[in-house]
C-alpha positions, 0 to 999 in steps of 0.5 A: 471533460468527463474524464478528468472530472471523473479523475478529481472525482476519484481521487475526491473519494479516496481522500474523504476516506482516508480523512475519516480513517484519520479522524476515526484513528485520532479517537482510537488508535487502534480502529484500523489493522495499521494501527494494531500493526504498529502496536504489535510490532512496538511489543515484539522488537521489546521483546526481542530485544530484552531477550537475547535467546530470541535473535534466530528468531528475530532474524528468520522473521525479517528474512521473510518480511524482506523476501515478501518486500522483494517479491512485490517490488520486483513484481512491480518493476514487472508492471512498470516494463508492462506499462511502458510497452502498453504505452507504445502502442497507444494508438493502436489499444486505444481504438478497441479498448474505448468500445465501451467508453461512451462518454469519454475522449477517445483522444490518444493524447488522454490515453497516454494521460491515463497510462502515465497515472497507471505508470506513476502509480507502480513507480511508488509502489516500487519506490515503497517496497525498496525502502522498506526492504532498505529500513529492514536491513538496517534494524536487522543489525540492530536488534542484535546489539548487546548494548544498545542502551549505550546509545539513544538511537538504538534503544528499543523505542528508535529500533521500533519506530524504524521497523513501524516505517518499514512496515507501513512503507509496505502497506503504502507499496501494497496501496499502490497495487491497489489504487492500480485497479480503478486507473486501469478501469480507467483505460476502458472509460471515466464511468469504469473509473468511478466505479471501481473506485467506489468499489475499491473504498468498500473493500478497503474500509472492510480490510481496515478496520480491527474491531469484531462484531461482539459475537466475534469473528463468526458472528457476522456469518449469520 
């Protein structure tokens, strides 16, 4: 069936990418803007942490990483709402959004298939940001101990790894929002759907990798 194959074949693609960014990562860490992120957020919990004068400064910041958390994960319960309604009128949507679908089943049993995915989709985009909002919470406390080499699990090191778990809970919730755009293309035809994704891996390799071109950051204006 095009449409599943066209499914395994997206989900194909997305996979060797990730597989390359692992190997390109395991070479050097910091290839990719997540891993100069963990770097980066390692450095200023140290920071923070080893001077007392910097908590109203700690606090602000984690207050605005929870608010943007908040944001997201609300507008993805907004999507989740979206997605249910559209799911009850299968019938009815399928019918003209698959004009352009030449190749596909026009089936409402596969229509309700692809807004299941779409659904599942801003469920873990959902599930992501509330975990991350949950991790901040918990090393906004933390960060503030006076003491906190009296005990192991607050340690710089600890306190820093929760946040880096926060911080790439939201980079998962933000992927999820993402991978959103090949599988409502998806609703229109597999054809859409290996498109967009092939064009979803192009911008997220520019997005991802860290390193400028050695004329800096201007140099590929030319």
């Amino acid at each position: 069936m095009p449409d599943i194959a066209a499914f395994v074949g997206s989900a194909a693609m997305i996979a060797i990418y990730y597989v390359f960014l692992v190997l390109k990562a395991r070479s050097d860490p910091t290839y990719t803007i997540h891993g100069v992120n963990q770097i980066a957020r390692g450095l200023w919990v140290a920071n923070v942490m080893n001077n007392p004068s910097k908590d109203i400064m700690a606090v602000q910041t984690l207050r605005n990483f929870i608010m943007g958390a908040s944001l997201m994960g609300s507008t993805a319960t907004l999507l989740i709402i979206g997605t249910l309604t559209l799911s009850g009128q299968a019938e009815n949507i399928a019918r003209n959004w698959h004009v352009l679908n030449a190749v596909g089943s026009h089936a409402a049993e596969i229509w309700i298939i692809k807004v299941l995915a779409l659904l599942v989709d801003f469920i873990v985009a959902f599930f992501a940001f509330a975990m991350s909002v949950r991790l901040i919470n918990h090393v906004v406390f933390m960060l503030n101990i006076p003491d906190h080499h009296m005990h192991p699990e607050l340690v710089v090191h600890n306190v820093a790894r929760r946040l880096n778990r926060a911080g790439n809970l939201f980079a998962v919730g933000l992927r999820a929002f993402f991978f959103a755009v090949p599988l409502v293309f998806w609703l229109f035809g597999p054809a859409f759907l290996v498109i967009a994704t092939a064009g979803l891996i192009i911008s997220l390799y520019l997005l991802d990798r860290s390193h400028q071109s050695p004329a800096g950051p201007l140099g590929s204006q030319s």
